[in-house]
C-alpha positions in Angstrom: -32.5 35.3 -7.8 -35.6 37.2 -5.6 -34.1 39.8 -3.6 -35.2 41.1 -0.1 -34.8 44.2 1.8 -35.7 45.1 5.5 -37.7 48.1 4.2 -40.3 46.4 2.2 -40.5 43.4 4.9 -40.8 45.5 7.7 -40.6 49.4 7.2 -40.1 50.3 10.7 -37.7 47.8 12.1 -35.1 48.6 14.2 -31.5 47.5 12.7 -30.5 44.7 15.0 -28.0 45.4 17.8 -24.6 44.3 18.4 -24.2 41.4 20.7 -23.6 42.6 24.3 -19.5 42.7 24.8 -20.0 40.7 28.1 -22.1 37.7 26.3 -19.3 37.7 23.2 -16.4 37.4 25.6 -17.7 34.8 27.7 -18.2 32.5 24.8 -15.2 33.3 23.6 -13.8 31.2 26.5 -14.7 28.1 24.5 -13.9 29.0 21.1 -10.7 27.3 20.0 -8.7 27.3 16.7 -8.3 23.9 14.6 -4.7 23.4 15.7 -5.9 23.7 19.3 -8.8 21.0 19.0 -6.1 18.8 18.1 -4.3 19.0 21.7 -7.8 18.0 23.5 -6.8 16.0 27.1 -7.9 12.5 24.9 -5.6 13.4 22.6 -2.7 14.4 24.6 -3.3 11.5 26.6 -2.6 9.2 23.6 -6.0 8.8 21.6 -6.0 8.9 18.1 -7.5 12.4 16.6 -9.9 10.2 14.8 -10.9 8.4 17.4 -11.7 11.1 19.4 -13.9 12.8 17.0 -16.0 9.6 16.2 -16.4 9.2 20.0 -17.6 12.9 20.0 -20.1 12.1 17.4 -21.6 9.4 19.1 -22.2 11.0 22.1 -24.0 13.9 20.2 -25.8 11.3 18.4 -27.0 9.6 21.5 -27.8 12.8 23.0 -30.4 13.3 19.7 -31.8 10.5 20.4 -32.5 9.4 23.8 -34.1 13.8 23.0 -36.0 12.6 20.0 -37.6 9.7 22.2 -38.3 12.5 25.1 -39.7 15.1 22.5 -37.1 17.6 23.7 -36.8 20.6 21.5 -33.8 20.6 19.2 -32.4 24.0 20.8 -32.0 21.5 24.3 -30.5 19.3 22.4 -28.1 22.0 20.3 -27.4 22.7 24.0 -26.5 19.7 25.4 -24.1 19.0 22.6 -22.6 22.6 23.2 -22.1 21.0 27.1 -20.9 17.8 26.0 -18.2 19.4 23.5 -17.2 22.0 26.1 -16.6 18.9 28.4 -14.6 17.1 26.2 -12.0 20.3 25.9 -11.6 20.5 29.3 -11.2 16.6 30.5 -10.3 13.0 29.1 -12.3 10.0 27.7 -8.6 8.1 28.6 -8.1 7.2 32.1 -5.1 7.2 33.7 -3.8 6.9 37.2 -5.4 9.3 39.9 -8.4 10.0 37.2 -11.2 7.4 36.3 -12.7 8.7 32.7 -16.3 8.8 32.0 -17.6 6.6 29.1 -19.3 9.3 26.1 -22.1 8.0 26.7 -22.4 8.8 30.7 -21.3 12.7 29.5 -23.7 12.7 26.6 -26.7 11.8 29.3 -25.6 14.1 31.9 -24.9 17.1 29.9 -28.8 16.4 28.1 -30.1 16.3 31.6 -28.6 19.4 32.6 -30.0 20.7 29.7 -33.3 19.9 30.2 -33.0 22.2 33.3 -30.8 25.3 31.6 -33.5 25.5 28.8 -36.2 24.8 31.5 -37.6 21.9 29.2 -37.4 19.2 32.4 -38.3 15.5 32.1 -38.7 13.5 35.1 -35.3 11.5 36.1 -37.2 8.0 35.4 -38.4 8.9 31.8 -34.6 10.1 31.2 -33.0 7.3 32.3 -35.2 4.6 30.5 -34.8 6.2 27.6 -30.8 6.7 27.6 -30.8 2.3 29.0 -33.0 1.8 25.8 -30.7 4.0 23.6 -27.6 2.8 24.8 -28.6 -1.3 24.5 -30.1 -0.2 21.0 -33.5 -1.4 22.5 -36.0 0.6 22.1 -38.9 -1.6 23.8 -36.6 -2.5 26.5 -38.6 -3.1 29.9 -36.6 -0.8 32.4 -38.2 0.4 35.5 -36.7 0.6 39.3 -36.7 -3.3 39.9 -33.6 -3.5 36.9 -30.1 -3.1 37.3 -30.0 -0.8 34.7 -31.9 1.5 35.8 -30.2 2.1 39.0 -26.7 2.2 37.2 -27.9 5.1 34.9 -29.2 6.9 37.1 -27.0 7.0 39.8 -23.8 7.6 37.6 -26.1 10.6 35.8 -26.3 12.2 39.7 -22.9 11.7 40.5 -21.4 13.2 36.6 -23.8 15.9 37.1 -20.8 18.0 39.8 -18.0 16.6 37.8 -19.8 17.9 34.3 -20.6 21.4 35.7 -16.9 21.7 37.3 -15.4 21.1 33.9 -17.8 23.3 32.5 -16.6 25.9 35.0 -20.8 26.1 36.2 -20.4 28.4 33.0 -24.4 27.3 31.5 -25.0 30.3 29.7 -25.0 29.4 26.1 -26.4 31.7 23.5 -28.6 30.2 21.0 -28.0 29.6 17.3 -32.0 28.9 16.4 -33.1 32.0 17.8 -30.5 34.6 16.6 -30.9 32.9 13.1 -35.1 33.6 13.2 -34.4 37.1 14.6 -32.0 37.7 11.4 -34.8 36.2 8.8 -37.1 38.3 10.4 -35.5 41.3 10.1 -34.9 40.6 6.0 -38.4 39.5 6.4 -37.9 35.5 4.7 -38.8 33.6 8.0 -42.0 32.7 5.6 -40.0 31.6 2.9 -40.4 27.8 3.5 -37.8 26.2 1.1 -35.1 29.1 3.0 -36.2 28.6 6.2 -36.0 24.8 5.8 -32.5 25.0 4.2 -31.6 26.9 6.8 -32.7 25.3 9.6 -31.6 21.7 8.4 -27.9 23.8 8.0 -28.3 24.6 11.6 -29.4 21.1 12.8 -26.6 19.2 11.3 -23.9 21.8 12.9 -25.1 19.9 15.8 -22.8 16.6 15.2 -19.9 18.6 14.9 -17.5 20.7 16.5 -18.5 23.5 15.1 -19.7 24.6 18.6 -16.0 24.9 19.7 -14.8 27.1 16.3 -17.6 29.8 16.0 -19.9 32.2 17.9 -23.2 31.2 17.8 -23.9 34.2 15.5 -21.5 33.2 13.0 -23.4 29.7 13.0 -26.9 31.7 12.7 -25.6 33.5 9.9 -23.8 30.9 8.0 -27.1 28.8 8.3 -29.0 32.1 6.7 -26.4 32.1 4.0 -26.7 28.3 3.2 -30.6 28.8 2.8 -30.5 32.0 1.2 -28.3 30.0 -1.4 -30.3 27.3 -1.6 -33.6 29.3 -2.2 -31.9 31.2 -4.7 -33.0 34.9 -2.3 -30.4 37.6 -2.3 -30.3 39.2 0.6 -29.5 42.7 0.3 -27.3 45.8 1.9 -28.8 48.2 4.7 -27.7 51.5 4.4 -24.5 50.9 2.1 -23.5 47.8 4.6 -23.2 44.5 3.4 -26.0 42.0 5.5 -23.3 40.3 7.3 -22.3 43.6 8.7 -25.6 44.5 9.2 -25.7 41.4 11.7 -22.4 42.1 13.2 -20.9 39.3 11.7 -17.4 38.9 9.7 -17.9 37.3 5.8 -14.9 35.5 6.6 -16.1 33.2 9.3 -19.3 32.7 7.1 -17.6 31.1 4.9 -14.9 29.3 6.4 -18.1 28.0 8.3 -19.6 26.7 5.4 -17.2 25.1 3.6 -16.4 23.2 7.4 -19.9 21.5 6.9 -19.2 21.1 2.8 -16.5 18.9 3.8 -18.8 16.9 6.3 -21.5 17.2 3.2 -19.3 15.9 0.3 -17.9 13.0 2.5 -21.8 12.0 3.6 -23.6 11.6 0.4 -27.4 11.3 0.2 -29.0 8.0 0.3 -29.5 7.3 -3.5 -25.7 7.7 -3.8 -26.1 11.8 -5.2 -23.9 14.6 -3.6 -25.2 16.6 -0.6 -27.5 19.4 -2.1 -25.6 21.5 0.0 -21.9 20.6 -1.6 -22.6 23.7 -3.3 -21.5 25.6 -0.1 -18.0 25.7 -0.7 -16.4 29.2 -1.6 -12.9 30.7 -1.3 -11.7 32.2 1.9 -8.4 33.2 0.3 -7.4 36.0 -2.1 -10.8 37.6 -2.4 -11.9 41.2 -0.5 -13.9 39.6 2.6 -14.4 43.3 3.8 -13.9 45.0 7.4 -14.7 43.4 10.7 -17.6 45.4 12.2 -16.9 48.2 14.1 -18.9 46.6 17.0 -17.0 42.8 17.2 -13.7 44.6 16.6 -11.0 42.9 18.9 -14.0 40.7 19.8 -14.2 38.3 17.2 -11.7 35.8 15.6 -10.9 32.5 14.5 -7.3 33.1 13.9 -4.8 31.9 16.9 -3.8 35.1 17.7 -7.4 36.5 18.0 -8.9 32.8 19.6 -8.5 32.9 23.7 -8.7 29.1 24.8 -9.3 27.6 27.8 -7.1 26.4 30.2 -6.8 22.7 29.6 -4.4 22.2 32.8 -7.3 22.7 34.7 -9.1 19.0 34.7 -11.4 17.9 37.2 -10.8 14.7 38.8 -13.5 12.3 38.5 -12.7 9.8 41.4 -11.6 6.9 40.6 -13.4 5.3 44.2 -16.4 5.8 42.6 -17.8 2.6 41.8 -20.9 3.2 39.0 -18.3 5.0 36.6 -16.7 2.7 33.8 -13.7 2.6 31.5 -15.1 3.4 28.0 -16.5 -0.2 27.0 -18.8 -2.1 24.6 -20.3 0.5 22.1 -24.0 -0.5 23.3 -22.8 1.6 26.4 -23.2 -0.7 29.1 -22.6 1.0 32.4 -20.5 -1.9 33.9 -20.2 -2.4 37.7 
């Protein structure tokens, strides 16, 4: 295994910081602990668990590509999906009386077009909404322009979701990104040129996207888990600072590494690769019990946590009415996503 230290990388580099306090405890607001994903408003409303998570992939799914087709950056889209999850913890895909639910694929396009303008990676409103109409029918050569219905639906319910998006979302936009606190960390152990590392890694990262993964972990943890999967894969050790292990080095608790991990084994075991072999990163899985995981760092203590009694959740009684008057929002429908009158 090829080992790395920050001294022979980078002699002179200053040992990263810990995150601000003020930046960790705002997104802890949205991290929430397994049992509490399972009392989401769809589910308490009467949707089945599964259901609700397939319905959250899809939207994220959309949201990658109606971005793909656009050209959008994948940290826009890691945001978007961060926005769209956050939504789904705070309001219901079920409608009942008083409260008119949005169809996923109406949250998925809004919280991608409010992306486009938190990340400053803006595309104009007509190139947006062709290409969610063409995702959404599963046409991509689809003819959409202002003198189609289709057109006018999409973007007219995308203006109107935009206030009730950002009032379930508290107007809290700051999200902290995964991608660049994961290329800070392999430059400071001096790897970001390692490609088979960095593409592990980043592919790691990428496919966190689809799941909830968002709503369990600080962004950091998620960088650093993605370091670790890669560093596995590429078979580089990467090595203690001063007598502290790497993960404390990057203010980060082994603990939540791994649980991380094996959360996307699971995902990879159950998806195998198209010629029918095992994810090449099944390997992830290691034990989170009965093994020395080490101190919490000094500088995330009482900060950090994925247990319940650590994990500060949102308030879900808190749910913003959509309208139901409003007449271009629609139950949840035909899977194409048809925004019906």
């Amino acid at each position: 295994m090829v080992s790395t230290t920050p001294s022979s990388a980078a002699p002179h580099r200053e040992a990263p910081r810990p995150p601000p306090p003020a930046v960790v405890e705002a997104e802890l607001q949205w991290i929430f602990t397994q049992d509490e994903l399972l009392q989401a408003p769809s589910i308490v409303d009467g949707m089945p668990p599964e259901e609700e998570r397939t319905l959250r992939r899809k939207g994220v799914s959309f949201i990658l590509q109606v971005g793909m087709m656009l050209k959008l950056p994948q940290t826009t889209l890691s945001t978007a999906a961060v926005f769209f999850n956050r939504y789904l913890m705070r309001s219901s895909l079920k409608s009942r009386v008083g409260y008119k639910a949005l169809h996923h694929y109406q949250i998925a396009a809004t919280a991608l077009f409010l992306a486009t303008k938190v990340e400053e990676n803006c595309r104009k409103m007509k190139e947006l909404v062709v290409a969610c109409v063409r995702v959404a029918l599963k046409d991509p050569n689809k003819l959409v322009d202002e003198q189609t219905k289709d057109f006018w639906k999409w973007r007219d319910t995308i203006l109107y979701s935009e206030d009730v998006l950002l009032e379930a979302l508290c107007f809290d936009l700051n999200v902290e990104s995964p991608y660049k606190i994961m290329y800070d960390m392999m430059k400071y152990y001096g790897v970001e040129h390692n490609k088979k590392l960095r593409n592990s890694a980043w592919a790691f990262l990428s496919d966190t996207t689809s799941t909830q993964m968002c709503l369990l972990f600080l962004s950091r943890t998620i960088a650093a888990a993605s370091l670790y999967a890669g560093a596995r894969m590429a078979e580089v050790e990467l090595q203690d600072d001063s007598g502290k292990p790497w993960w404390e080095t990057q203010h980060v608790k082994i603990r939540d590494i791994r649980m991380a991990c094996n959360l996307m084994a699971d995902l990879y075991e159950k998806s195998p690769d198209k010629d029918g072999e095992p994810s090449m990163y099944a390997g992830l899985r290691s034990p989170e019990e009965g093994i020395d995981f080490g101190d919490t760092p000094v500088s995330m203590e009482g900060v950090q946590g994925t247990n319940p009694e650590q994990a500060q959740p949102q308030n879900q009684d808190q749910r913003p009415v959509n309208g139901a008057e409003a007449g271009d929002t629609t139950e949840r429908g035909s899977e194409e996503g048809e925004l019906d009158g």
